[in-house]
N, C-alpha and C positions, 0 to 999 in steps of 0.2 A: 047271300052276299057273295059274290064271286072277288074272287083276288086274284092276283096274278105274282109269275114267280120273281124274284130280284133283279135278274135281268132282265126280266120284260119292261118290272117298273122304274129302272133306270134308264129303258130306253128312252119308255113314256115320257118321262120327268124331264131327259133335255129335251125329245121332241116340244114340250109345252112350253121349254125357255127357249126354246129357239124360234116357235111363232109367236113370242109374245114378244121377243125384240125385234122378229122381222116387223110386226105389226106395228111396231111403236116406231121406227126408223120408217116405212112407212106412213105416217100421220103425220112425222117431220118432216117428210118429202113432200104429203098434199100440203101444209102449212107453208114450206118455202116457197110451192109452185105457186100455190094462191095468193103470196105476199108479190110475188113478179107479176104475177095475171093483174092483180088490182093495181098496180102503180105502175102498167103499163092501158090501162083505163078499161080492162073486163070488169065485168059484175059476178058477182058471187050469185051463188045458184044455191047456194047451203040455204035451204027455209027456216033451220033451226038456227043459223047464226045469223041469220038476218033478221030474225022474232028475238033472240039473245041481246043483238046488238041494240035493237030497238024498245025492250025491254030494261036495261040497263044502262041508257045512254051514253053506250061506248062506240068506237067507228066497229068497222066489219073486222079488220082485223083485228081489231082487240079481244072481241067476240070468238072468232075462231080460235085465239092462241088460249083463251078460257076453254071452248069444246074440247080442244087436242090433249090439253093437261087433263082435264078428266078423264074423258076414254083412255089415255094411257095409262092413268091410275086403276083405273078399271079392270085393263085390259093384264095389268099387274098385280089386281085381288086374283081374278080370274083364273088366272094361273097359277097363283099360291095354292087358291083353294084347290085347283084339279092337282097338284105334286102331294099337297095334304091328304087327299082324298085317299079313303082305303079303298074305297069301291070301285071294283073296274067299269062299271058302269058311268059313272061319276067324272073318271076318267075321262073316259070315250067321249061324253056329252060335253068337257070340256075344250079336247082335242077338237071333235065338231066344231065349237062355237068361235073358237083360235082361228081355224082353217078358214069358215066361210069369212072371216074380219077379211083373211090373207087376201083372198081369193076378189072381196068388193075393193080390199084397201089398192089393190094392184090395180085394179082395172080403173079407178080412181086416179092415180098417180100416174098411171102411162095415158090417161086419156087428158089432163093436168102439164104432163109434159109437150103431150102433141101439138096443144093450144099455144103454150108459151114457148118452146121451140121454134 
């Protein structure tokens, strides 16, 4: 089990709070784009919230604003567990998992904006 020294894992630690709030301020920004996309008459492309919405007989957004609360919840284990973690490994794979969210949630939200823009 490899460890890392106090300062490294304090960097760690806000590194993971700081992509688990970008991430999440993110999902509020696809949430708010896709709430102007639909009531300006786009269709939602989500398969998962239109299986959700269809599922639960709720509209699309109600559906979405269900997926966002989760994944944010998620995305807030996520990061407990990786600041918990002793393992630098553990770590890492959580950093991983944070980054690629960042990296699809962005390209999500700027391609959200370009639409409704």
């Amino acid at each position: 089990m490899r460890t890392y020294a106090p300062l490294r894992v304090a960097r760690v630690d806000l590194a993971l709070g700081s992509l688990a709030a970008f991430v999440s301020v993110l999902n509020l920004l696809d949430l708010a784009t896709s709430s102007v996309g639909l009531q300006s008459g786009f269709r939602e492309g989500n398969f998962v919230a239109l299986g959700l919405s269809a599922a639960l007989d709720v509209g699309t957004l109600g559906s979405l604003v269900i997926l966002k609360v989760v994944f944010v919840a998620a995305v807030a284990l996520v990061a407990l567990a990786g600041v918990r973690a002793r393992d630098g490994r553990a770590k890492n794979l959580v950093l991983a998992s944070l980054l690629t969210s960042a990296v699809v949630f962005s390209a999500v939200s700027l391609n959200n904006l370009y639409w409704v823009l």
